[in-house]
N, C-alpha and C positions, 0 to 999 in steps of 0.2 A: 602062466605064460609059457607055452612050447615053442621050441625052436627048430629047425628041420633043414639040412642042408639040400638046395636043388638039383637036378639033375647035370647042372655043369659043375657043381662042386664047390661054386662062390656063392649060393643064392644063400640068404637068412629069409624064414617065414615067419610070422607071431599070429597066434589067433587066441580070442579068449570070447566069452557069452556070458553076461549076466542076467541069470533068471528068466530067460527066455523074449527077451527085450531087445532083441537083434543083436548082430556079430561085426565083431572090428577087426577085420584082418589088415595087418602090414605085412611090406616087402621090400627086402632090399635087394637089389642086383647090381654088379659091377661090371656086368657085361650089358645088357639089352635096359639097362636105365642106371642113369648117373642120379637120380633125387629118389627119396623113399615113397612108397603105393602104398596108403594110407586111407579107411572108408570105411565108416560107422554109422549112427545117429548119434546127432544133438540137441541143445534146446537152442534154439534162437529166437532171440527177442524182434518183435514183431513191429508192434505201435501201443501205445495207451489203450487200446480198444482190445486188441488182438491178442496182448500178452506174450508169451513164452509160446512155442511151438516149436513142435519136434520135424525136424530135417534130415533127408541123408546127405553127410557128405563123401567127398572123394578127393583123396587130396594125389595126384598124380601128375609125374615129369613138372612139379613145383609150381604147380596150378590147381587150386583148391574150389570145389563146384558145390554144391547142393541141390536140392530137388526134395517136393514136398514125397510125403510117407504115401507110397501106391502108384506113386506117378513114375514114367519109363523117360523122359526130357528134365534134363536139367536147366533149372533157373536162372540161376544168376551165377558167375567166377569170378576169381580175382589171382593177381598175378603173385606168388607169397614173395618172392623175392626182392620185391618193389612196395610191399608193406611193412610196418610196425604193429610187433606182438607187444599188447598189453596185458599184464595180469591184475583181476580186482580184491584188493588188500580187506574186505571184507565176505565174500564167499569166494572161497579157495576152489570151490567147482567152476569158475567162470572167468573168461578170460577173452579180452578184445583182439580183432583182428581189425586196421586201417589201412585204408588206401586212397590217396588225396582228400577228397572230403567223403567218402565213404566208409561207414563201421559198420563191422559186425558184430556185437554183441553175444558169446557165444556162453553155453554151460552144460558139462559133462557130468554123468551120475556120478563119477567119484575122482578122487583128487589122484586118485592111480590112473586115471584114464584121460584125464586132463593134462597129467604129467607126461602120460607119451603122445597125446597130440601137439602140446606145446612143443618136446624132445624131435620130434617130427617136423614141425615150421621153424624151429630156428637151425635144424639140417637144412630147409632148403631156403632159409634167407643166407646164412653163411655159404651155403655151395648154390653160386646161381648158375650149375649146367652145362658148362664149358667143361669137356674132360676132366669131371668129377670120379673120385673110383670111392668110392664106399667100402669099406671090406667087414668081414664079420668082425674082426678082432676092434677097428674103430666103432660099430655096434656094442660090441661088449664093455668097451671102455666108454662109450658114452652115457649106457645103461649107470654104468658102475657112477658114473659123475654127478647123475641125476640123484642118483640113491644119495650119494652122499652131500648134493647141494640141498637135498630136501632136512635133512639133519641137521646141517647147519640151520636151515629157515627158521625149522623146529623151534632151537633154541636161541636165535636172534629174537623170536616174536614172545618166547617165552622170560625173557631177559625185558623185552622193549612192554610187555603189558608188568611187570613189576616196577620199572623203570613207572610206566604211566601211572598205575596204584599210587605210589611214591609221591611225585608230584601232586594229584588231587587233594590227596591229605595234607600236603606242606601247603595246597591252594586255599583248602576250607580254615585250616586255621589263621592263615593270615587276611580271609576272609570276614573270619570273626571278631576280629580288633575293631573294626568300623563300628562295627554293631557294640560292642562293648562300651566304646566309646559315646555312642551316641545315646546308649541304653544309662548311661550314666548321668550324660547331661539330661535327657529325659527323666530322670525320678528327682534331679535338683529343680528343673520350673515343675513339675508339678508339684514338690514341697512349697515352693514358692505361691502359686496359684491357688492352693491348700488355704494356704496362710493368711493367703489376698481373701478368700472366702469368707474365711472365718471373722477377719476383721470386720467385711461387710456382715454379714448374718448381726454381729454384734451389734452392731450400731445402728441397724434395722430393728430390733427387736428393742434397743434404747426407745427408739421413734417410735414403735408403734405401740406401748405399755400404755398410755395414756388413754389414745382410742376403744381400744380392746377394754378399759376398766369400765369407758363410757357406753360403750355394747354391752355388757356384762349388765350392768346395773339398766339398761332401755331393757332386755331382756325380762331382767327379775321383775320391772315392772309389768311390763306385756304379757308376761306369762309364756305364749308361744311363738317367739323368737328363737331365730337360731344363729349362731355367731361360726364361720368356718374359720379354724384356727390355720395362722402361716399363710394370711390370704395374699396374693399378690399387687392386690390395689392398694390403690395411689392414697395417700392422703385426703387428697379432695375429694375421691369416692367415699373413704369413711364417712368425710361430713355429710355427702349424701345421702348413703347410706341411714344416717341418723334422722334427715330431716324424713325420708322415709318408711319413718317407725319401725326402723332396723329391719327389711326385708332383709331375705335368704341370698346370699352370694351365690350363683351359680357355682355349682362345682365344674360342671362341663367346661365354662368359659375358662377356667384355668387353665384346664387340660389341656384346651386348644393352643393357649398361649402360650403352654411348656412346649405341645410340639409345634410350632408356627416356628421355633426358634433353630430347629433343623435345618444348618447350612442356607439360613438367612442371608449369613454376610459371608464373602469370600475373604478366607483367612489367609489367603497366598499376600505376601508381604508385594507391597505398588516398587518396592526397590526390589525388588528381586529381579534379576537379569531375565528370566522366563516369563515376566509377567503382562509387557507388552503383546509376545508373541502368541501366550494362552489365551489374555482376553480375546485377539483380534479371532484366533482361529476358533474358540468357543462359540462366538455371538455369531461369526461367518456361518457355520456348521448349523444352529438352532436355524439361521435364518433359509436356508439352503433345506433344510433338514422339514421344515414347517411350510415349504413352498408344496403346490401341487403338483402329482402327475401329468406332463403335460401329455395329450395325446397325438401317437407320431413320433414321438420323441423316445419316450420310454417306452420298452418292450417287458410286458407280461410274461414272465419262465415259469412263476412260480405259485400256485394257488390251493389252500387246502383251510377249508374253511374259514376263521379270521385273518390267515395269512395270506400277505400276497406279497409277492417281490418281484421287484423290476430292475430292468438294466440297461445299459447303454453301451453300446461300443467304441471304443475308444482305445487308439493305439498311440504311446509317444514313444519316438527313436524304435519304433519296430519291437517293444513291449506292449503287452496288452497289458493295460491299466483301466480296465470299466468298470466304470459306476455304478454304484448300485445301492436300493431304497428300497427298504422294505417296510409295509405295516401288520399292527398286528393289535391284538386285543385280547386279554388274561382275567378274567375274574376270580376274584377271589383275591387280591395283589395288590397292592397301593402302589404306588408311583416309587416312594420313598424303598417299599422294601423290595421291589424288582431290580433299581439299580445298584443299590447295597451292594446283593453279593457280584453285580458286573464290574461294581469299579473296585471290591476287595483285592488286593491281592492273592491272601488268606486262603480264597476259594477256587482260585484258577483254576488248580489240576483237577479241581472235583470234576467241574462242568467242561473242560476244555479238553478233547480228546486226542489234539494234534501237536498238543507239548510233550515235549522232554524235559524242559526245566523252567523253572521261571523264578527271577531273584531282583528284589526289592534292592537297588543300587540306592536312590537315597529317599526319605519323605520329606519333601522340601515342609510341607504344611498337613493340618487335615483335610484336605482338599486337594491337594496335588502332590506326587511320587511321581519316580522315575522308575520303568522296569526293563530288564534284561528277560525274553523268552526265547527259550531255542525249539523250534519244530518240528519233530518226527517228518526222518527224511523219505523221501517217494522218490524209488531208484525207476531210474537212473539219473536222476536230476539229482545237483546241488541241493545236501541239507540249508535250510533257511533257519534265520534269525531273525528278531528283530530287537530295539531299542527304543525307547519311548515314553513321552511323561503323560499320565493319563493326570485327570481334572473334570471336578466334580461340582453342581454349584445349581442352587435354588433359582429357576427362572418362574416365578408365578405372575411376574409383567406379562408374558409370553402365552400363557395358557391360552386352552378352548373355553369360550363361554360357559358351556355344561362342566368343565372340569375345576376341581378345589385345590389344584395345585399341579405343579411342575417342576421336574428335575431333567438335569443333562450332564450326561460322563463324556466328553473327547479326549480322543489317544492323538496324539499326533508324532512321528518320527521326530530324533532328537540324536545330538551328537555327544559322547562325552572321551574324551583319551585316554582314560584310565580305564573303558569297559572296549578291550578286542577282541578279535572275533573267537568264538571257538578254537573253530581249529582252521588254517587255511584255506579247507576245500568249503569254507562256509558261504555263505550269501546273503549278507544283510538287509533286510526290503525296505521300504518307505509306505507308511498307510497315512491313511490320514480317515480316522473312525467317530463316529458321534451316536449316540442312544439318548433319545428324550423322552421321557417317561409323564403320562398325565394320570392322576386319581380322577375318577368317572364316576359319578353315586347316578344308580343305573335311572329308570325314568318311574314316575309312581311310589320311590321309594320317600320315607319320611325323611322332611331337612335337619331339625336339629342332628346337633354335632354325638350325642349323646348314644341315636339312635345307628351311627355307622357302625357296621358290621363287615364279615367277609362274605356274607350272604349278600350287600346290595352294593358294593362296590367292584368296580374293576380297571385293571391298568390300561391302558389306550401309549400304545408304544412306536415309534419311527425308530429307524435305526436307516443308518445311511455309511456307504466305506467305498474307500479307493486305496487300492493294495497297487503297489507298485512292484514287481518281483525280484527287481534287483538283479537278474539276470536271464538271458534268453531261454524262455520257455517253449515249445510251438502252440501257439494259440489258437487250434482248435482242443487241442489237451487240453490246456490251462482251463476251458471255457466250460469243457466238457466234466472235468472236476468241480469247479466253482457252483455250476449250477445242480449239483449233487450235495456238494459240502456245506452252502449256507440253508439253506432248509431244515438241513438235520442239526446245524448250529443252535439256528433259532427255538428248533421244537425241544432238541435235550434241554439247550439252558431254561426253558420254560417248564420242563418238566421238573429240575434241579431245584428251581425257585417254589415249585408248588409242594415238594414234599419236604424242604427246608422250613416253610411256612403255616405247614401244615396244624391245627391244634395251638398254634403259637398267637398272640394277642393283638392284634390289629393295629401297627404304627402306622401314621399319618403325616 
């Protein structure tokens, strides 16, 4: 930075040029101007669409102008001494200019050069132009103030991110009591459950010694009999069984019946405080979810081969909250193992691109959790959160004719006092999410149970959600994102599920 006294002997000049990227000259005079003459380029933030864009400004007699790069007419000004300078506590290059309900969002190549445009408008918010005298020596001293308010910054932010360090650490371990605790009672019921087993097996195996001696010996007479040991059938089958000269138990029908028993019953306890509210909104969502695209109604954004997604428009309290339904179709996929990893916890940051964190607050059952995710923030909006008990649960009442089964995971928003927000500048949303998944044995393909494969099955999926944002968005952004961001939702997590599955044994 040069300084140069004017030809009346009061002037200060400052120029400086980085890398050939244009020139910032200031001026101070205390005779022919009472505010400092100030005029560079910046970035300024545009729109969602537009981005950051480079501007010249001019900041002169305490009226701050710009104009696009090439152009000889200036745009738009604003009066500094009638604004509010803001600084952004995460890139140190960028800093707000307001005036009534206008912002400018502004950002300099370096925090040296930020520092004297800021040093610059709050000279002409503090002198608003009335026989202001500016001198070199107040110049100097205000240089000097800068330098050394930046020092202190330095080491407040360097004090306050230890300070932050500190507390995460005292956070995660009093985080981990819960879990300790609950990891405790968890290994007593399943010794208990253990026990319950064991006792049953026992006295299962009392009952069935008798049967099994009377197979044994139909066998040794028949010759070519066969007896499958550990069978699952009933007593009355055995006799069956016997009157028909000890035929072969299918193995397949066991199979079926080991896995039929996959989230059969909903294990969320009927006294649980949650459990009115889950059913109503599960079986509302299936049913909503299983309805048709009506035409006129729903509008087509999205189509790429089995997918297609639709939406609706829909604003409440001047939020955009639309609706939105998509289907889709996975081969290779059973029903069961495509929402696995959707309703895991376990798996979120794998497939979920737009978390920051995500932490399992409680597992009420196997079937239903409460979760805490925080979401990668998109400046200059409010980081979002949300809270929420997701629920899991066998609807094969519900299926398509052609499909052998059905599942559905809904999220729905939830309140709890002990889980606040991040941090202040957070924004909690409200959704309210559903995935219904159907097993599909493709057409031509053989019925026994025996002969299913990942060659002739495939998933047949709806997925349906209404995200509320919890705070003002502009809703052509919002909409302009959303119909970006769910397509690629849909296709990663499907790609996620394909190579998770990949080579792995086909559950049902």
């Amino acid at each position: 930075m040069k300084k140069e006294e004017s030809a009346s002997g009061v002037g200060l000049e400052e120029a400086s040029e980085n890398d050939g990227a244009g020139k910032m000259r200031a001026r101070i005079s205390s005779h022919s101007q009472s505010l400092l003459h100030l005029e560079g380029d910046l970035l300024k933030w545009t729109n969602y669409l537009g981005g950051w864009q480079v501007r010249h400004f001019e900041l002169k007699n305490g009226v701050l102008v710009y104009r696009r790069a090439g152009s000889k007419g200036y745009e738009c000004s604003m009066t500094v001494k009638d604004a509010t300078l803001g600084e952004d506590t995460i890139n140190r290059c960028r800093f707000t200019l307001a005036q009534n309900s206008v912002m400018w969002h502004l950002e300099a190549r370096t925090v040296a050069e930020r520092n004297q445009w800021i040093s610059a408008l709050m000279k002409c918010c503090n002198d608003s132009g009335y026989s202001s005298m500016i001198t070199e020596c107040d110049d100097i001293d205000a240089l000097s103030s800068v330098k050394s308010l930046n020092l202190v910054v330095q080491q407040l932010e360097l004090h306050l991110a230890q300070l932050s360090a500190s507390r995460q650490l005292i956070a995660e371990k009093f985080s981990e009591l819960p879990h300790l605790e609950m990891l405790v009672e968890t290994i007593q019921n399943t010794e208990n459950i253990v026990q319950e087993c064991m006792n049953t097996l026992s006295a299962a195996d009392r009952n069935k010694l008798s049967p099994i001696k009377d197979a044994n010996a139909c066998s040794d007479h028949n010759g070519n009999a066969q007896v499958v040991g550990e069978s699952l059938a009933s007593e009355e089958e055995w006799h069956d069984a016997e009157d028909a000269v000890c035929g072969e138990a299918p193995l397949s029908m066991e199979l079926d019946a080991s896995q039929s028993r996959f989230f059969e019953k909903v294990t969320l306890s009927r006294n649980h405080v949650l459990y009115s509210e889950i059913d109503h909104i599960a079986m509302e969502q299936l049913r909503y979810g299983k309805a048709g695209v009506e035409d006129g109604v729903w509008e087509l954004f999205a189509s790429e081969g089995e997918m297609k997604m639709y939406k609706r428009d829909l604003e409440i309290d001047g939020l955009v909250c639309d609706p939105l339904k998509a289907t889709h179709s996975v081969k290779g996929v059973s029903a069961r193992e495509y929402l696995h990893y959707f309703f895991d916890a376990r798996y979120k940051m794998d497939w979920d691109s737009t978390l920051d964190d995500v932490k399992l607050i409680e597992k009420i059952s196997e079937d239903t959790m409460v979760l805490h995710q925080v979401h990668k923030r998109v400046w200059p909006a409010a980081q979002r959160e949300s809270l929420f008990w997701s629920h899991m649960r066998r609807v094969d009442s519900h299926k398509d004719p052609d499909a052998i089964d059905a599942f559905l995971v809904c999220n729905h928003d939830t309140e709890r006092p002990e889980v606040n927000l991040t941090n202040k500048a957070c924004v909690r949303v409200g959704l309210t999410i559903a995935m219904i998944c159907q097993t599909v044995i493709e057409k031509g393909s053989a019925d026994p149970a025996r002969s299913y494969t990942r060659d002739n099955i495939s998933c047949r999926i709806i997925y349906v959600a209404q995200v509320n944002p919890g705070g003002w968005v502009p809703s052509s952004a919002l909409r302009v994102v959303y119909k970006r961001e769910y397509p690629r939702f849909l296709k990663r997590f499907t790609q996620y599920v394909l190579e998770k599955t990949k080579g792995r044994q086909l559950e049902l």
